[in-house]
C-alpha positions as CSV (number, residue, x, y, z in Angstrom):
1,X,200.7,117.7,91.2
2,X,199.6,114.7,89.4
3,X,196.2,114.7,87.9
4,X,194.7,111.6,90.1
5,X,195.5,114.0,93.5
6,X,194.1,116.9,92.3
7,X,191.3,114.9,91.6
8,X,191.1,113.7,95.3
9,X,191.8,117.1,96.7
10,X,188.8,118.5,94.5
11,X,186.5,115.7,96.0
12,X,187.3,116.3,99.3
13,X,186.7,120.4,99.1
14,X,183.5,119.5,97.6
15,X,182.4,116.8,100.3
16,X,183.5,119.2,103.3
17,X,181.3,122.0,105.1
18,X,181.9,125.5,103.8
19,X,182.8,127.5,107.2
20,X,181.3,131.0,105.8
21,X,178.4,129.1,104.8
22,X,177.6,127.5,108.3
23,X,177.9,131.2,109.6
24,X,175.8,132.3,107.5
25,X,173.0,130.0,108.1
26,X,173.7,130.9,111.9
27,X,173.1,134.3,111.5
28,X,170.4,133.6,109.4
29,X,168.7,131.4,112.0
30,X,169.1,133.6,114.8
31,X,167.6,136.7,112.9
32,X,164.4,134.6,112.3
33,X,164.2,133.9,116.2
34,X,165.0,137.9,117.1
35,X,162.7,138.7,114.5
36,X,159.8,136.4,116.3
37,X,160.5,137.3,119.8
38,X,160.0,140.7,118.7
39,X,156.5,139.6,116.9
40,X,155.3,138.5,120.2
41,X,156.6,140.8,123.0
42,X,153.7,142.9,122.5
43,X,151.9,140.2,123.6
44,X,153.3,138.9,126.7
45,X,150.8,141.3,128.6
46,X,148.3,139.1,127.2
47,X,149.2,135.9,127.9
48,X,150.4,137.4,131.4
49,X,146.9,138.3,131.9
50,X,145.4,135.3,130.5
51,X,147.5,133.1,132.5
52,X,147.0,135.3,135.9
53,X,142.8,134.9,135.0
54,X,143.1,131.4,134.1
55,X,144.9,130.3,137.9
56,X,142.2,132.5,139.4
57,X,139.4,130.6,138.1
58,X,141.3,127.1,138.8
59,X,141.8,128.8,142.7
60,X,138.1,130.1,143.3
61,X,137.1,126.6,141.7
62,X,138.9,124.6,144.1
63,X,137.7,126.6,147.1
64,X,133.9,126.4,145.9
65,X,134.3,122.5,145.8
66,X,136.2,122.7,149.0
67,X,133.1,124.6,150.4
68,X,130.4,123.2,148.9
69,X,129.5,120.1,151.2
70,X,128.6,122.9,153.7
71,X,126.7,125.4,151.4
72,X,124.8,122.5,150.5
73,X,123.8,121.5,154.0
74,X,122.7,124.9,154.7
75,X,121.0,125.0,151.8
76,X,119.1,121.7,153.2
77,X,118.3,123.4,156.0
78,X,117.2,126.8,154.4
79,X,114.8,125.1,152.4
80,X,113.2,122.5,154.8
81,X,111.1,125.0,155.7
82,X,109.9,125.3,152.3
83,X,109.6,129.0,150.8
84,X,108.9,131.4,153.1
85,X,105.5,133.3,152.1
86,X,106.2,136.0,150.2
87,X,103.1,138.6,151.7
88,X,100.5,138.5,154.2
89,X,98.1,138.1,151.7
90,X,100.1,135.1,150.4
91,X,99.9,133.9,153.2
92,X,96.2,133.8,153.8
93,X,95.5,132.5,150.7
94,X,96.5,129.0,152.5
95,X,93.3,126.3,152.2
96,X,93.5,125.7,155.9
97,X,94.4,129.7,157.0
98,X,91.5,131.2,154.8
99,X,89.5,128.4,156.4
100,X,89.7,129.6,159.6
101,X,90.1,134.0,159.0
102,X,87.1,133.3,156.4
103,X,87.1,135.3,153.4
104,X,86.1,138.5,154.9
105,X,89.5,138.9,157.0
106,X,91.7,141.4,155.8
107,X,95.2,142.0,156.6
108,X,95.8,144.7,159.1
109,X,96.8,147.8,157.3
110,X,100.3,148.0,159.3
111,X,102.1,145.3,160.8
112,X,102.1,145.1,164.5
113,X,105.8,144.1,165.0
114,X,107.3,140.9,167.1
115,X,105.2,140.4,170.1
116,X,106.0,141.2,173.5
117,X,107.1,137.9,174.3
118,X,109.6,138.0,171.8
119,X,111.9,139.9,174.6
120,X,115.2,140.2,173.9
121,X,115.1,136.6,172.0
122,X,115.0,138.6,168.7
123,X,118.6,139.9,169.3
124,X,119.5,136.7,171.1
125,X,118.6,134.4,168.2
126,X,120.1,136.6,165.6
127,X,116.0,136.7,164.1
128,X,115.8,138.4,160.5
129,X,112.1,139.4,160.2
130,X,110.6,138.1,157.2
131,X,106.9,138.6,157.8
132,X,104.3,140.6,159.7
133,X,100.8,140.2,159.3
134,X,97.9,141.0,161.4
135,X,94.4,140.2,160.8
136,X,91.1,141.3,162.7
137,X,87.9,140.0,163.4
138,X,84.5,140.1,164.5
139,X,86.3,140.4,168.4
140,X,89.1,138.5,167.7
141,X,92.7,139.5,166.0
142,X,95.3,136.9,164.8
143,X,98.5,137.7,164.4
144,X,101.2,135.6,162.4
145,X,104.9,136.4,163.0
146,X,107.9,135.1,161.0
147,X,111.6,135.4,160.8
148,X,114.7,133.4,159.8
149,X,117.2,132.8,162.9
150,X,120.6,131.1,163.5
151,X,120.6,130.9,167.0
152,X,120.2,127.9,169.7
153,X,116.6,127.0,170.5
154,X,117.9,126.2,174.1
155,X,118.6,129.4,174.7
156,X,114.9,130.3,173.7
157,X,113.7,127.3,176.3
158,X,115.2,129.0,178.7
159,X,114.0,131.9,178.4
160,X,110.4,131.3,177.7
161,X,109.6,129.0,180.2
162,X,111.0,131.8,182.8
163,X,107.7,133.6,181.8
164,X,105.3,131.2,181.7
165,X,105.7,129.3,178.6
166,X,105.1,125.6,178.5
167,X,107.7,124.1,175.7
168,X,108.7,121.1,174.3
169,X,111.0,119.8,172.4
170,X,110.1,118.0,169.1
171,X,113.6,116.6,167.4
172,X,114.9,119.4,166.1
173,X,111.9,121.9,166.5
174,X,111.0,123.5,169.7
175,X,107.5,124.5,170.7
176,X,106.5,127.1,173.0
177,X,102.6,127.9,174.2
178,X,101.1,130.4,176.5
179,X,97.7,130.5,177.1
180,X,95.4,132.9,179.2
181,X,91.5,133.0,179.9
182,X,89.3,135.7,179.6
183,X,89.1,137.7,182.7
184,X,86.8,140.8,182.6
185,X,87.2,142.7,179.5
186,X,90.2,141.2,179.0
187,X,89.8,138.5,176.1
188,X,91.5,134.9,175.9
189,X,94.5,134.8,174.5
190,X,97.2,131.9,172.9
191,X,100.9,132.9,172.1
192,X,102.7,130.1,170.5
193,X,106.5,129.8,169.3
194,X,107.5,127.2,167.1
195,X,111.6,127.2,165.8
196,X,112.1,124.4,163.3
197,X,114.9,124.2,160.5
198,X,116.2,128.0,161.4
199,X,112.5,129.8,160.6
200,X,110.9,130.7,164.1
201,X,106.9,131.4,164.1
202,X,105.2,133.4,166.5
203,X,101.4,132.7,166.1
204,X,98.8,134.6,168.5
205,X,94.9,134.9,169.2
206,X,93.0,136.9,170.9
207,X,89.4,136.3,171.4
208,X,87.4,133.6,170.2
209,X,87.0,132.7,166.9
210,X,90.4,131.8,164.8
211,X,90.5,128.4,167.0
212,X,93.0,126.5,164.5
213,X,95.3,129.5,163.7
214,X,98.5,128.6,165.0
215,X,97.5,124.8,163.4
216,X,96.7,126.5,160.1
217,X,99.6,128.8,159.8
218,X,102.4,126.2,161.0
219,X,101.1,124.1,158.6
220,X,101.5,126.8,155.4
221,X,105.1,127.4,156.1
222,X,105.7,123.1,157.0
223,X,103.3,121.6,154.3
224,X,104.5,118.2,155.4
225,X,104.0,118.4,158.8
């Protein structure tokens, strides 16, 4: 073979691919990809768990926002009311309630439980007792009743003025009184119910006395009003 087409042959070998070397580097190439597959099996439970937490989250997230424009308007409503008075004694500490027990009152020592004109409202308003307190006199008790309720003041209407009550409605509020004179040794008596912004009071007197209670103690749970 004459020297100038070796001399192209030669070029030509050098300036292919090698086949055994592309194998090679094949092999090579998928032994590193094995060889990190099998670094991170172990932690696919991981990531399976991680990704299982992290959609979760994203779900309980969207169904908070989806919920939240009615947690907030109960939440309105909850605390229209203001806070709730945490004891009897609370309670009486109120400028205008003190005013009228005077500082001598003292809360009865047990609580003397919804009163009777409460009926079967209690179970009928779905009423969640909150507070209980009864405070005596020189002749004369006062009793304060409170509880937190869902149910529909017009069913309460009814139902009071069938025995006696005189009610009306106030917006959103409804107010309920009963009053009765003194007759022998019977004392005077005042029973009023007031359910405004789901709390429903129950304010009574007998005797004369704490003239202003029911004012007093309607206006320490509704400072505004």
């Amino acid at each position: 073979m004459p020297s100038g087409v070796r001399r192209k042959v030669l070029v030509a070998r050098l300036a292919g691919r090698s086949t055994w070397f592309a194998w090679l580097t094949g092999l090579c190439c998928l032994a590193i990809v094995v060889g990190l597959v099998g670094l991170a099996a172990p932690l696919a439970p991981a990531v399976a768990d991680w990704t299982r937490r992290t959609a979760g989250a994203f779900g309980e997230r969207v169904v908070h926002e989806l919920t939240r424009g009615g947690e907030t308007a109960q939440e309105q409503v909850a605390s229209a009311a203001g806070e709730l008075p945490a004891s009897c004694d609370a309670l009486a500490l109120a400028p205008a309630l003190h005013a009228v027990l005077g500082s001598d009152a003292a809360a009865g020592p047990q609580a003397a439980g919804a009163p009777h004109s409460a009926g079967g409202l209690v179970g009928l308003l779905g009423a969640q007792p909150v507070l209980d307190c009864l405070w005596g006199t020189a002749g004369s008790t006062a009793h304060a009743w409170l509880a937190t309720t869902s149910g529909d003041a017009a069913a309460a209407d009814e139902l009071l003025r069938a025995i006696g009550f005189e009610c009306a409605r106030l917006g959103d509020a409804l107010r309920c009184t009963r009053s009765a004179a003194a007759e022998g040794a019977t004392p005077a008596s005042t029973v009023t119910h007031l359910l405004r912004d789901g709390t429903w009071m129950i304010a009574s007197t007998t005797g004369a006395g704490v003239d202003g209670f029911t004012a007093a103690v309607e206006g320490a749970i509704w400072p505004e009003a």
